[in-house]
C-alpha positions as CSV (number, residue, x, y, z in Angstrom):
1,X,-132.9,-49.9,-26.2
2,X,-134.1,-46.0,-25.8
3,X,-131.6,-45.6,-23.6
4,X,-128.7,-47.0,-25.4
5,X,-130.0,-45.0,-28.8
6,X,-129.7,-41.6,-26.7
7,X,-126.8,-42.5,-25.3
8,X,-125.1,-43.0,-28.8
9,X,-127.1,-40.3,-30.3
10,X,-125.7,-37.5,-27.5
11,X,-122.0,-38.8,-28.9
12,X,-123.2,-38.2,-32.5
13,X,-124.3,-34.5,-31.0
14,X,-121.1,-34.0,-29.3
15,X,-119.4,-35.0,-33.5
16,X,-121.7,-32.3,-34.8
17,X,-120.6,-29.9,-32.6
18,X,-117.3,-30.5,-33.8
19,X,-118.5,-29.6,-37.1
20,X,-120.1,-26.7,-35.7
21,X,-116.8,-25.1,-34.6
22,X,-115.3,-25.9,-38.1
23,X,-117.7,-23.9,-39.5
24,X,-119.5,-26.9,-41.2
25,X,-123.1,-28.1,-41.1
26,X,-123.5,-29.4,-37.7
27,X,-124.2,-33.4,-38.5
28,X,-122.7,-36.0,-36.9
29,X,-122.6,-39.4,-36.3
30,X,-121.2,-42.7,-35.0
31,X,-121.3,-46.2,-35.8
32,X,-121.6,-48.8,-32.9
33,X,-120.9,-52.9,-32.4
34,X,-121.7,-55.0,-29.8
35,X,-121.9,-51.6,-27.6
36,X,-118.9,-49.9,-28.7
37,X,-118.0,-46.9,-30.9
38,X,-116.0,-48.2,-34.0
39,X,-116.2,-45.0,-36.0
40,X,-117.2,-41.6,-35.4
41,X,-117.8,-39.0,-38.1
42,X,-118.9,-35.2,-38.3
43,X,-119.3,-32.7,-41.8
44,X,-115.7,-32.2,-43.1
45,X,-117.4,-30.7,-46.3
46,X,-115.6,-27.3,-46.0
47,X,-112.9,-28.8,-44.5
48,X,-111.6,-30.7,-47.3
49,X,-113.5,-28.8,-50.0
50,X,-115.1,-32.6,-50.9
51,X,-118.9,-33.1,-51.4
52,X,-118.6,-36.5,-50.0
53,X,-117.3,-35.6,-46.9
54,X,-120.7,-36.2,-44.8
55,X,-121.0,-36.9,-41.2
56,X,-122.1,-40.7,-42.3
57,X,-119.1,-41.3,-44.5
58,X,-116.7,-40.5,-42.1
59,X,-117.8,-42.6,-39.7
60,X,-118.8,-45.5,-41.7
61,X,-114.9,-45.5,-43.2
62,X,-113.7,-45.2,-39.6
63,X,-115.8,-48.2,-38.8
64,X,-114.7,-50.2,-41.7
65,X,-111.1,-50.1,-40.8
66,X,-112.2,-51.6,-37.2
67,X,-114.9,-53.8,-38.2
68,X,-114.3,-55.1,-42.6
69,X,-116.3,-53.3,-45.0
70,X,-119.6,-55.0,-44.1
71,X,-121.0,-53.5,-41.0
72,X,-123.3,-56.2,-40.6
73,X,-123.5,-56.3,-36.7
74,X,-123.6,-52.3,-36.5
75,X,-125.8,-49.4,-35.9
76,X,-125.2,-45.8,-37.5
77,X,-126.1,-43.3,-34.9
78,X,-126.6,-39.8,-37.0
79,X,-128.2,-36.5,-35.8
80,X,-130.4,-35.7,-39.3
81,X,-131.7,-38.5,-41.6
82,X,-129.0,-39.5,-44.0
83,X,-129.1,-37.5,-47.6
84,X,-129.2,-40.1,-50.5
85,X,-125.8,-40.5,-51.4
86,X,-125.1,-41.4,-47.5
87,X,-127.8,-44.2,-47.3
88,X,-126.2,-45.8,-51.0
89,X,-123.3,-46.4,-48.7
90,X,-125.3,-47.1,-45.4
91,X,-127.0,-49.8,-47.9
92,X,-123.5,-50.9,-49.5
93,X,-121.8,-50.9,-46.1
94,X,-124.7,-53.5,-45.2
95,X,-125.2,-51.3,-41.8
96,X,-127.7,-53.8,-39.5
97,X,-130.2,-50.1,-38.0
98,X,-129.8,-46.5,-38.5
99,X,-131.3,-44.4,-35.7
100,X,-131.5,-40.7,-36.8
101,X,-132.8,-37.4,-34.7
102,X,-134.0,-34.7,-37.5
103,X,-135.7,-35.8,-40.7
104,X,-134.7,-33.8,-43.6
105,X,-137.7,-33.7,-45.9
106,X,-135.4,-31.8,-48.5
107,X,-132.5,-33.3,-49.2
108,X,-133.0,-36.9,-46.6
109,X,-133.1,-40.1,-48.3
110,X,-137.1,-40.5,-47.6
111,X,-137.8,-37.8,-50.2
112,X,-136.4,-40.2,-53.3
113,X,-137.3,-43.8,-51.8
114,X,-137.9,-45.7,-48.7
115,X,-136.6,-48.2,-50.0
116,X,-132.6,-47.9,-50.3
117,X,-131.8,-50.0,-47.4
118,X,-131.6,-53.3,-47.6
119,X,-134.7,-55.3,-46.8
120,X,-133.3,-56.4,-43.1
121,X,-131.6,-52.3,-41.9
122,X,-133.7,-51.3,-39.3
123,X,-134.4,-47.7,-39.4
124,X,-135.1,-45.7,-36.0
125,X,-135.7,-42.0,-36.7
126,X,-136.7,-38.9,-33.2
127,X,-133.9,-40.0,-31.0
128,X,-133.5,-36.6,-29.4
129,X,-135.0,-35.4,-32.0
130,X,-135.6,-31.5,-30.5
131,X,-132.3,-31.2,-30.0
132,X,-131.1,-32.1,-33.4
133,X,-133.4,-30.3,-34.7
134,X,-132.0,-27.3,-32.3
135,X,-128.8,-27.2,-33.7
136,X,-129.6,-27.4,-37.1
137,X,-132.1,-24.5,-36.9
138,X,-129.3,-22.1,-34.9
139,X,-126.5,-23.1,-37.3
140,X,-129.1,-21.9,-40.7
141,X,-130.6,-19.2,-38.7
142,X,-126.9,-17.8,-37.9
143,X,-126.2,-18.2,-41.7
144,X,-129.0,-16.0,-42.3
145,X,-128.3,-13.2,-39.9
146,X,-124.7,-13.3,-40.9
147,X,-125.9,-12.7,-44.9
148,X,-128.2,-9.7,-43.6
């Protein structure tokens, strides 16, 4: 299974990227069934000047056109642990795992509860983790030169 979550992961780093070139928080993510992308998402924040426009929700509304609004059989790929808002509709989208590269003690769900998934989601988090974790660090760090 490690080598099927880094494969999906590396297409959820190849989304943020995407969002990288937009100018947006580099996040990204895709939602697999039965070994096949059925959504992909990246940070559209700017973008669209929406809030809600996450990595996760893009993909998960992708997916939900392929798959029905319960993603029962599916597993959320997403380069940093989803922020709160994202794992309410992770939980309501009734997502089966979520495999995640960089925690995020600020703003990830883990820092309000543990416990927002349902009972059954499998949660898989350091799936090439450095990496993520790269990205994210060059995209702030970049902020902060460019505000000097």
């Amino acid at each position: 299974m490690r080598d099927a979550d880094e494969k999906y992961m590396k297409l959820a780093l190849d989304e943020a990227r995407k969002a990288l070139e937009r100018g947006e928080v580099p996040i990204g993510a895709v939602v697999v069934a039965d070994g096949r992308v059925v959504g992909r998402g990246h940070n559209l924040v700017e973008t669209l000047c929406d809030a809600t426009a996450h990595a996760e929700m893009q993909a998960l509304t992708a997916a939900a056109e392929t798959c029905g609004k319960y993603l029962t059989q599916c597993t959320l790929y997403v380069t940093v642990e989803p922020c709160v808002m994202c794992a309410g509709a992770i939980a309501w989208s009734q997502v089966k795992r979520v495999v995640f590269g960089a925690a995020d003690p600020k703003k990830g769900y883990r820092r309000y509860s543990n416990d927002i998934f349902l009972p059954k989601t499998e949660v898989t988090e350091g799936i090439v983790k450095d990496e993520c974790e790269r990205l994210m660090r060059d995209f702030f760090e970049g902020l902060r030169k460019s505000d000097s």
